[in-house]
Each structure stands twice: as C-alpha cells, then as structure tokens.
C-alpha positions as semicolon CSV with decimal commas, in nm:
position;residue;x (nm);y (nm);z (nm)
1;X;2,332;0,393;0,793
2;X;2,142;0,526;1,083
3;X;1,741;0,533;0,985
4;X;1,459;0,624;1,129
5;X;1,139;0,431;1,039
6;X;0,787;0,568;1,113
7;X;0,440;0,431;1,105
8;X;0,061;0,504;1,172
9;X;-0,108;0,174;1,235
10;X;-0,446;0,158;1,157
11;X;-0,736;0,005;1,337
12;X;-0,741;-0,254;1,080
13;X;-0,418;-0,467;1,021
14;X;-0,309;-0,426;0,642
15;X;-0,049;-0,419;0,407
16;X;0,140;-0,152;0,496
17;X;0,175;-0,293;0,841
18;X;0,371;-0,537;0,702
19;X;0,588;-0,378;0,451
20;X;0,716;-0,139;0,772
21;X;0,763;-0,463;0,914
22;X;0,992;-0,589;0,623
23;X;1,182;-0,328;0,563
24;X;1,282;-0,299;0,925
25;X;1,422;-0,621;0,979
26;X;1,543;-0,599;0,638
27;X;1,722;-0,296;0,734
28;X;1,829;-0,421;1,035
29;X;1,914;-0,797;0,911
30;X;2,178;-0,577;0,625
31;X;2,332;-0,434;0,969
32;X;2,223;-0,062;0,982
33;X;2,129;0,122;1,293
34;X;1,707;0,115;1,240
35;X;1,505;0,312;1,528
36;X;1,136;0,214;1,497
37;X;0,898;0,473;1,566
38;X;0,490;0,390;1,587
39;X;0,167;0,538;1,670
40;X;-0,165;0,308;1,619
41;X;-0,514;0,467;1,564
42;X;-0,652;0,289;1,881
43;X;-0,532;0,588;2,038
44;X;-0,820;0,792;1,825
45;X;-1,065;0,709;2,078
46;X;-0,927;0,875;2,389
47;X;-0,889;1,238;2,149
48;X;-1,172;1,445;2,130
49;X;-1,303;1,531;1,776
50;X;-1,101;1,914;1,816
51;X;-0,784;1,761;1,898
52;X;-0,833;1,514;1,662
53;X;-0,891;1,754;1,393
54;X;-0,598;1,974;1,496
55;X;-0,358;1,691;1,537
56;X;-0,430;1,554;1,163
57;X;-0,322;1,926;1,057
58;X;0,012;1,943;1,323
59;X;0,039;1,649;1,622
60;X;0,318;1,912;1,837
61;X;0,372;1,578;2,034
62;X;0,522;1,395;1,757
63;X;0,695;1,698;1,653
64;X;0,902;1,716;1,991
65;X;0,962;1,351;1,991
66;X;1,094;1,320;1,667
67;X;1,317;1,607;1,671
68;X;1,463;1,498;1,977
69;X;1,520;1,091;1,827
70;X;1,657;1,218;1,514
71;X;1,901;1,439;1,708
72;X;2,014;1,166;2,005
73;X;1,981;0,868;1,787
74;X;2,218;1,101;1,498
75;X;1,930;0,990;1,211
76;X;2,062;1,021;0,862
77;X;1,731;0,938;0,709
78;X;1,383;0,908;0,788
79;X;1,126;0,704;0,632
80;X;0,747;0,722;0,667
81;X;0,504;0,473;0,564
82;X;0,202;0,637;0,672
83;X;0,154;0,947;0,894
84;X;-0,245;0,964;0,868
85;X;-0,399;1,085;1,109
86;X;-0,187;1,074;1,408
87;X;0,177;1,132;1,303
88;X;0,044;1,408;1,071
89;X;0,318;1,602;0,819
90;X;0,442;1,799;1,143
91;X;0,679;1,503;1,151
92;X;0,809;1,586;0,800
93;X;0,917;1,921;0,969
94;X;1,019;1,792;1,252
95;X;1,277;1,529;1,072
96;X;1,409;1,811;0,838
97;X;1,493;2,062;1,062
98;X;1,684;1,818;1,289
99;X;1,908;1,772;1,003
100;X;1,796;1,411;0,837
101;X;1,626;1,347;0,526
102;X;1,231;1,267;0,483
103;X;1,125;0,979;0,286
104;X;0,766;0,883;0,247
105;X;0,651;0,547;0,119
106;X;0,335;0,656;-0,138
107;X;0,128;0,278;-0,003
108;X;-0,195;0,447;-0,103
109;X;-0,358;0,763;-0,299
110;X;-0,470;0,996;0,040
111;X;-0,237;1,279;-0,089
112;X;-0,459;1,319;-0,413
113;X;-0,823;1,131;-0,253
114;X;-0,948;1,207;0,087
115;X;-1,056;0,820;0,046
116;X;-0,703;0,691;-0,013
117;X;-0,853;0,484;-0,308
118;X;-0,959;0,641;-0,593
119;X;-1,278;0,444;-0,551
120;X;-1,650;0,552;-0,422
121;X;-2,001;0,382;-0,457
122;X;-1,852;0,107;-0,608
123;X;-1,683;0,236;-0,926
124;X;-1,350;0,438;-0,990
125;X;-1,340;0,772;-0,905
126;X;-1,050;1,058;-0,994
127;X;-1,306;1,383;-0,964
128;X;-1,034;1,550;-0,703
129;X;-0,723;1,417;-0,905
130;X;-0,535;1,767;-0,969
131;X;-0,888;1,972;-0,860
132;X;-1,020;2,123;-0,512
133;X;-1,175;1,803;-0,316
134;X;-1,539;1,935;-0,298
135;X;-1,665;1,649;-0,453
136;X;-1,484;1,424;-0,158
137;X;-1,669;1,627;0,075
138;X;-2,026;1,626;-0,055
139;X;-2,006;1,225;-0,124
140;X;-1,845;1,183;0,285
141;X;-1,569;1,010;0,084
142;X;-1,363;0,900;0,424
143;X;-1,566;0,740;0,668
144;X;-1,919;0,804;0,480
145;X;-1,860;1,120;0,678
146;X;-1,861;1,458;0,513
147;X;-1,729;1,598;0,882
148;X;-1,445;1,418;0,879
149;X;-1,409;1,397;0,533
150;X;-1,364;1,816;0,560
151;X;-1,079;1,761;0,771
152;X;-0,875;1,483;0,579
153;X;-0,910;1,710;0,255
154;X;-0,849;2,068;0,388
155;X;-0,552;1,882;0,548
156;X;-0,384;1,771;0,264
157;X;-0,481;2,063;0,046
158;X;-0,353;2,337;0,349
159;X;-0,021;2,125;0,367
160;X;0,001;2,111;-0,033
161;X;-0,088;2,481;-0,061
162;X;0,202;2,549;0,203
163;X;0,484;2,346;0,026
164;X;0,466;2,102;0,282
165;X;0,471;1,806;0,014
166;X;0,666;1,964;-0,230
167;X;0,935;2,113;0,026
168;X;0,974;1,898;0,366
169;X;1,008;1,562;0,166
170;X;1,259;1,498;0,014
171;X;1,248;1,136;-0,228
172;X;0,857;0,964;-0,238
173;X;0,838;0,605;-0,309
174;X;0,556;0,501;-0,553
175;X;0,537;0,109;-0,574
176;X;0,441;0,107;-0,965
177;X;0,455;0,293;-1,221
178;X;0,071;0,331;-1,291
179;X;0,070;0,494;-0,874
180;X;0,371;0,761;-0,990
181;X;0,143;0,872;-1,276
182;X;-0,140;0,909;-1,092
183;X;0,001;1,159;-0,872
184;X;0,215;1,331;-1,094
185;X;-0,152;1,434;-1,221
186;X;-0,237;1,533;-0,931
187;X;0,020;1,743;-0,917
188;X;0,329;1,616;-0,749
189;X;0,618;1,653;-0,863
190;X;0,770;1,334;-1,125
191;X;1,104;1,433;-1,028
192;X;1,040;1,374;-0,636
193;X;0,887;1,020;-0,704
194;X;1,089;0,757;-0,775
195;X;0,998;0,351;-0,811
196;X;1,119;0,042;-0,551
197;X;0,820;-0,248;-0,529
198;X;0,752;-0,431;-0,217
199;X;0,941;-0,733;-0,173
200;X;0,865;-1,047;-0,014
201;X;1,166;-1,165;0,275
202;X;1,331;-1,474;0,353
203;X;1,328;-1,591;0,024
204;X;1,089;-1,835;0,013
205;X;1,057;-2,158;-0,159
206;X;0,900;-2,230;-0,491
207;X;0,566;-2,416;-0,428
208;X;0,503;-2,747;-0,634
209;X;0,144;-2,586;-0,793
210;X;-0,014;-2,960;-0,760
211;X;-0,296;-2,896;-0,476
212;X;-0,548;-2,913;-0,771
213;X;-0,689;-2,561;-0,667
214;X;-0,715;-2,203;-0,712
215;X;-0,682;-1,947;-0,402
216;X;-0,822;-1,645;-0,304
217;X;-0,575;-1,433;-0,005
218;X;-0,641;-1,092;0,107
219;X;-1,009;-0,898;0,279
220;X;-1,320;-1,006;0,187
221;X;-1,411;-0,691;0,068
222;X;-1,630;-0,500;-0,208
223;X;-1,343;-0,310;-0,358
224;X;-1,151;-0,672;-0,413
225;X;-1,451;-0,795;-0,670
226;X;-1,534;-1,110;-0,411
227;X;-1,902;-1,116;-0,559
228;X;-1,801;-1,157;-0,904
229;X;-1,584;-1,413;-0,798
230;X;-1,817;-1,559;-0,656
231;X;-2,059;-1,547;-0,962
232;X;-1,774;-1,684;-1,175
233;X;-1,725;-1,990;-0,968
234;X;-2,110;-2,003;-0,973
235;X;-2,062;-2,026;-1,355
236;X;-1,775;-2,312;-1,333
237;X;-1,985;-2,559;-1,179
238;X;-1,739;-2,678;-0,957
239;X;-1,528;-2,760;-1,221
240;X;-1,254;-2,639;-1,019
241;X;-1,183;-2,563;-0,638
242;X;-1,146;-2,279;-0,500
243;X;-0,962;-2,176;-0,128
244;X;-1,096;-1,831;-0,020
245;X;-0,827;-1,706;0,277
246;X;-0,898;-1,404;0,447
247;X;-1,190;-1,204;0,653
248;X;-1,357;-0,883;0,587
249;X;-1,707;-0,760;0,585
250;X;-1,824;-0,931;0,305
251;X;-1,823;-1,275;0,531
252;X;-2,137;-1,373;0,514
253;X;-2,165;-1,377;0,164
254;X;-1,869;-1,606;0,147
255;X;-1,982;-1,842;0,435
256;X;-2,297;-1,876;0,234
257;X;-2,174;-1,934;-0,107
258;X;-1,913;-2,179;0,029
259;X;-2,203;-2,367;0,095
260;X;-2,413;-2,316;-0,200
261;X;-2,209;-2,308;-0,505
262;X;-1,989;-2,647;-0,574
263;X;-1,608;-2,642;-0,523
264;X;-1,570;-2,313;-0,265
265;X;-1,411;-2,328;0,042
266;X;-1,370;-2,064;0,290
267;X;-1,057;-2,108;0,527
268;X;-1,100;-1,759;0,716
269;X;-0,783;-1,576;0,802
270;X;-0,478;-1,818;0,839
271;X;-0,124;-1,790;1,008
272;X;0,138;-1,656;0,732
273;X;0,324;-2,001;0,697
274;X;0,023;-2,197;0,606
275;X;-0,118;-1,887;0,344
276;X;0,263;-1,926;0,190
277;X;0,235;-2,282;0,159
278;X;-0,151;-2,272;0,022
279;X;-0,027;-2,035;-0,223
280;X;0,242;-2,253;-0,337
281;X;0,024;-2,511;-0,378
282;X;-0,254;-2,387;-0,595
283;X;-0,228;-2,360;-0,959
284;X;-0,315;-2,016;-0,957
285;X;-0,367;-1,686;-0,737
286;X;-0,702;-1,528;-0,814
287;X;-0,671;-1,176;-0,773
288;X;-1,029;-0,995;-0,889
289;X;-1,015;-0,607;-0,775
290;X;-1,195;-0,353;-0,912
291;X;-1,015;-0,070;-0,804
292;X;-0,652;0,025;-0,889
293;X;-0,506;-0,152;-0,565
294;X;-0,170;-0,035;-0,441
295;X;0,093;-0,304;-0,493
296;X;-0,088;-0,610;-0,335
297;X;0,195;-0,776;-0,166
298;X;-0,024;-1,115;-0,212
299;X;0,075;-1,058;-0,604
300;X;0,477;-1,055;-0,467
301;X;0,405;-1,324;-0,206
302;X;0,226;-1,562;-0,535
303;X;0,509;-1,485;-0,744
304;X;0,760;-1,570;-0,481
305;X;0,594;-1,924;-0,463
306;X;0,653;-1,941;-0,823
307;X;0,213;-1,917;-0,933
308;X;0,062;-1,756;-1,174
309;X;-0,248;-1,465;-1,096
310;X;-0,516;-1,424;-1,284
311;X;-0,613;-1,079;-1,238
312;X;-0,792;-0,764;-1,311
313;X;-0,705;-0,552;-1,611
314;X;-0,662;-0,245;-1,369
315;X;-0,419;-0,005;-1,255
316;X;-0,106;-0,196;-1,089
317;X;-0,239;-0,535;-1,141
318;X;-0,243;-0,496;-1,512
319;X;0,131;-0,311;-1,461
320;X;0,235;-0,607;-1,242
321;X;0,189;-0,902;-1,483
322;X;0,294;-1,002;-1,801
323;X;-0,074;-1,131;-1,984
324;X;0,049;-1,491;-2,116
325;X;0,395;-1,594;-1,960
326;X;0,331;-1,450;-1,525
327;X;-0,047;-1,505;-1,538
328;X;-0,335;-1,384;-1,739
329;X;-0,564;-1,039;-1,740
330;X;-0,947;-1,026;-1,769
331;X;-1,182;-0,812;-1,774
332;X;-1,226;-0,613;-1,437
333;X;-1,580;-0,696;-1,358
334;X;-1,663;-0,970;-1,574
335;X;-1,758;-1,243;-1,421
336;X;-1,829;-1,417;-1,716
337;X;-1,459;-1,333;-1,839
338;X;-1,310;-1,462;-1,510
339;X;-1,472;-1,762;-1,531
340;X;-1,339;-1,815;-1,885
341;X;-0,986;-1,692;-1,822
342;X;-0,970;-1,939;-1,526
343;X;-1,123;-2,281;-1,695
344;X;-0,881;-2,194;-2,000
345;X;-0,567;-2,193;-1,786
346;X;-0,707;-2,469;-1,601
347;X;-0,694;-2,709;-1,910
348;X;-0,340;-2,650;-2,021
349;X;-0,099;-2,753;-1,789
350;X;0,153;-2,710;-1,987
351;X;0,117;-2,287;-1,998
352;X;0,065;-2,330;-1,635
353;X;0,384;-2,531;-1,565
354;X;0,586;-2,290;-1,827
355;X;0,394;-1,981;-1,588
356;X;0,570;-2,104;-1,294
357;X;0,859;-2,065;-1,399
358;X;0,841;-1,714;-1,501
359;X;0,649;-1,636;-1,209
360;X;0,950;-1,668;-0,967
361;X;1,184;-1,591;-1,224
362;X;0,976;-1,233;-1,161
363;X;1,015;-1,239;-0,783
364;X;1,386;-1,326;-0,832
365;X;1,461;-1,021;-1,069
366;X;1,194;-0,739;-0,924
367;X;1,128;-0,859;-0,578
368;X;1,405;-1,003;-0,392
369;X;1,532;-0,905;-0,043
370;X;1,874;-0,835;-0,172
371;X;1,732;-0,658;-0,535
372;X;1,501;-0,405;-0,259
373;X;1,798;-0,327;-0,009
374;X;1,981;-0,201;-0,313
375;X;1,679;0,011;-0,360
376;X;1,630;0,178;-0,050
377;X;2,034;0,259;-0,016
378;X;2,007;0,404;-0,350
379;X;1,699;0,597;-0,232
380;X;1,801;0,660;0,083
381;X;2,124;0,820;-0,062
382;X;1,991;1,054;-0,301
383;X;1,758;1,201;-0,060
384;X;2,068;1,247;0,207
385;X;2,180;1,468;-0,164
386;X;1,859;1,621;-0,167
387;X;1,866;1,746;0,198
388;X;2,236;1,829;0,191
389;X;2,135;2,067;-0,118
390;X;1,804;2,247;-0,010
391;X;1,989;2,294;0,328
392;X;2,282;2,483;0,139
393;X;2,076;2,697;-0,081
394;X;1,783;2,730;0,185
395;X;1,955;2,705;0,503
396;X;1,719;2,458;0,781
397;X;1,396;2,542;0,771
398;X;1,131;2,639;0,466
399;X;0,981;3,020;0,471
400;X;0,626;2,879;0,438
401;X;0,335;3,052;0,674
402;X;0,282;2,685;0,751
403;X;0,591;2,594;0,894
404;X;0,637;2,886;1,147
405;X;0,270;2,901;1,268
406;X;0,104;2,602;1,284
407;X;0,335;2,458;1,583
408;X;0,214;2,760;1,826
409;X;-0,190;2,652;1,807
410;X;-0,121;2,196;1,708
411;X;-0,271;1,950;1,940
412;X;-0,085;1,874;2,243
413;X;-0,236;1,523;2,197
C-alpha cells in the first residue's frame, strides 16, 4: 500500500511523536511504500500572530504540497496524527481531492476542547463537550490565553459547522473506547470512529519484576497527580522505593521530595533502553493521573515488560486495566488510597507474580506489532471504501462554503 503519513510536532516532545514514529517504520518494516510528511511548531515563531491565526483556519502551503505528494507519490491513503496548528484541516482537503483517503489518529480531545484535555484549573472539565466553546474562551483554556484560545475554538467550530470533520475524513482512530464516547457526545459521528490502541514495537522482552521497586515514567506534570504521589510515598515511610523517570515543570518539587521523604529517587529523563529495562524491573508501574489521559503508551510499554500499573480510576486508565489480574485501580486523587493500593500489592508476591503474567499476556493479545498492522490495513481499507463511495455519489470535492473559499484568503505561510 502506498501511505502517506502526516504530523505536527509540537514544541514539546510527546507521545504522539512517537506513535507517528511507530507506525512508520512499522509500516515500512511490513514493506509498504510510507512517505513521511512533518511540520514542527518551532516554525510558530517566525509567523506573525495574523498568519498564524489564518494558517490554523487554512495553511494554502500545505495544501499545495500535499496535493502535489499525494498525486506524484500515487497515495492511496493518508493518515494524520496531528494537524494543530500548522498543517491545519486544509490538508484534509487537500488529500481528498487528490484522490486518497483521510485518516486522522484522535491522540487527544482538541476537536471537542480548545485545551485538548478535558481538564482546567486542576479538575475535569466537559462544559464545551457537544456546546459552543464560550466557556474555553473566557477561562483562556489553550495557552492561559483567551486570544489564542478564540482562534483554536472558532477553528474547530468553523471547520465542524462546514462539514469539514464530518465530510473530508474519512475513518478516525480513537485509542479506547472511553475517547470514542467522548466524542461521539460531542457530536461526531460513532460510525466514523473506529478503535486500534497504540502498540509498543520490537517486541520486547518480559522484565524479571525483582528490582525491589516501583517506577514512575512520563512528565512531571500537574495533570499526571505527581503531588499526590508524592504525599502517598510520604505516607509509606519508605517502606518501598520508588524511581521517578521523566522531566516536566513540576521538577522542583520532585528534586526536593527525593530528598526529603525516604525511599524516592528521581532519575530525570532517561534514554528509551534503560526506561524499558527499569520498567521491567520494578514490581509495578505507578500511573496516578487525574485527568482522562489519552492512551499512555507507558501503560503499553509496562505491559509489554510483563508489570502490573497501579492506576487511576479515570477515563482510559480505568478502560485499560483489568482491577485484580493486569494491575489494580484507586481512587483518582487519593493519596491515602494510593498509598494503600500500593503497600497491599507490595506484600503479596504471589498476586504480583500471577499479574505478570497477565500483564504481557495483555500486550501479546491487544498490543502487538503484528495484532496493530492488522489494524491499520483493516482501517486503512475501509476508508479507501469510504472514499471510493462519497467520490461516486459526490463526485471530488464537498459543496461546503468552506471548501471553495477559504483557499483564496489562507496564509501563504
């Protein structure tokens, strides 16, 4: 198959970076033709805040270049992981009318929240789930700017007004099903959405679970409940160790507890191979969000290692593991009920031990390399249908105000 696959690096290296990564030497390793296509938000600071506003709504740069790949390069398929801000959905219409199909990974919530998250001031938040975005506007949602706040949301409600999501895509990806439902109510279609996880590569080896630890991975962040950890291992004593991995803004805090409360350790961000073998060697993944998350590939990587999470009651953490036999579920806030959940496991080795096994046996059946290339060629194939039919009955192009004016005033950036 001859795919196209398209990204929007952000400032910040994440998750998503690395799934486009995946799937494109997983693509490539299965022996399709895979053109890569990037753009990376660095570029945001040589734009001026008008182009910048009218490229989110239609970038005319990446429309021309992507109509002319998809037509040398003889795409089939095309498939987005993010297009916010710089790609914006021109390159939906771009794609489409060049004759391939448009598939769009759903890594986050910014088609239904202007912050992506479904998260402000610290709490969960759904007040523009299904409803105009005002109150993403007033709180400066995106960026704690209400400016550009105005922008992200009267982008995705012009382009949802004009069809754009409903018309110039043709298959949507949601990692779990908790994500589908969530924008089903916010009113996308359930028949455009359809389910493939992320998946870890290489298939790694099972970890032995006998470093007499627990492990932290991913940003030190509010949103991932790193105080409350914190105040749980506080509560523990040091009873039992704990590896924090990662950076973020909430540094400081970590640096200083590693020093204060017994049994912490702060490693700061590691190369992949020694996080994968860390994992592997802990007796359990500590995974304390408070907000819905997308599909933390750390979750896929743990399992893949064969170790158990102990993790949130929330959203696709809660979807992700089966309470008792791939992990456990707390409370998501409770420090106290962390703490508790954690010492508990701790002392029976035995659960632990049995956890391991149905840990991997959960990457092996839901998370494989092979398991997600049978996926996407599935996916991949139905939206070739999709196109094939819509261009029958609709001929190449969409009769939405949208779609025939926007191109003659987009940035030129």
């Amino acid at each position: 198959m001859r795919v196209l696959i398209a990204h929007n690096f952000y400032q910040q290296p994440g998750g998503e970076d690395q799934v486009f990564a995946a799937e494109c030497a997983l693509l490539k390793s299965r022996g399709h033709h895979v053109h890569e296509y990037v753009v990376h938000n660095d570029d945001l600071q040589h734009q001026s805040r008008l182009g910048m506003a009218v490229g989110t709504f239609w970038n005319r740069r990446v429309y021309r270049e992507l109509s002319r790949i998809v037509r040398d390069e003889s795409i089939e398929v095309a498939h987005f992981h993010n297009t916010f801000p710089l790609m914006s959905p021109a390159a939906y219409y771009a794609v489409r009318r060049s004759g391939a199909a448009v598939v769009q990974t759903l890594h986050n919530f910014r088609l239904i929240c202007s912050a992506a998250t479904l998260f402000r001031d610290g709490k969960l938040c759904e007040d523009c789930v299904g409803k105009a975005p005002w109150p993403a506007i007033v709180h400066g949602c995106y960026r704690r700017s209400r400016q550009v706040t105005a922008v992200t949301a009267a982008m995705t409600r012009v382009h949802h007004a004009a069809g754009t999501y409903a018309q110039a895509v043709d298959q949507y990806i949601a990692l779990t099903e908790f994500a589908r439902g969530k924008f089903v109510a916010g009113g996308m279609s359930a028949n455009q959405i359809v389910l493939k996880p992320n998946f870890v590569p290489d298939n790694p080896s099972p970890g032995s679970g006998t470093g007499g630890y627990a492990v932290y991975v991913g940003r030190l962040a509010m949103e991932k409940g790193i105080e409350m950890m914190l105040q749980a291992w506080k509560q523990l004593d040091g009873r039992i160790p704990l590896k924090i991995i990662g950076d973020g803004v909430m540094r400081p805090m970590v640096e200083q507890a590693a020093g204060e409360i017994p049994g912490i350790q702060w490693m700061g961000r590691l190369p992949m191979e020694q996080v994968m073998h860390h994992l592997g060697e802990a007796a359990m993944l500590v995974f304390p969000s408070i907000w819905y998350e997308g599909q933390p590939r750390t979750m896929v990587e743990s399992f893949a290692k064969g170790t158990p999470i102990v993790a949130s009651n929330l959203g696709s953490m809660a979807e992700m593991i089966d309470d008792g036999r791939t992990g456990r579920l707390f409370w998501p806030g409770d420090s106290a009920a962390l703490a508790r959940t954690v010492d508990e496991l701790w002392q029976n080795p035995s659960q632990l031990a049995s956890m391991r096994q149905q840990a991997r046996l959960e990457y092996e059946m839901h998370y494989s390399a092979d398991i997600n290339h049978q996926m996407l060629m599935g996916i991949y194939a139905d939206a070739i249908r999709r196109r094939q039919e819509d261009h029958r009955t609709n001929g190449s192009t969409h009769p939405t105000s949208l779609s025939h004016e926007i191109p003659s005033v987009g940035s030129t950036a």
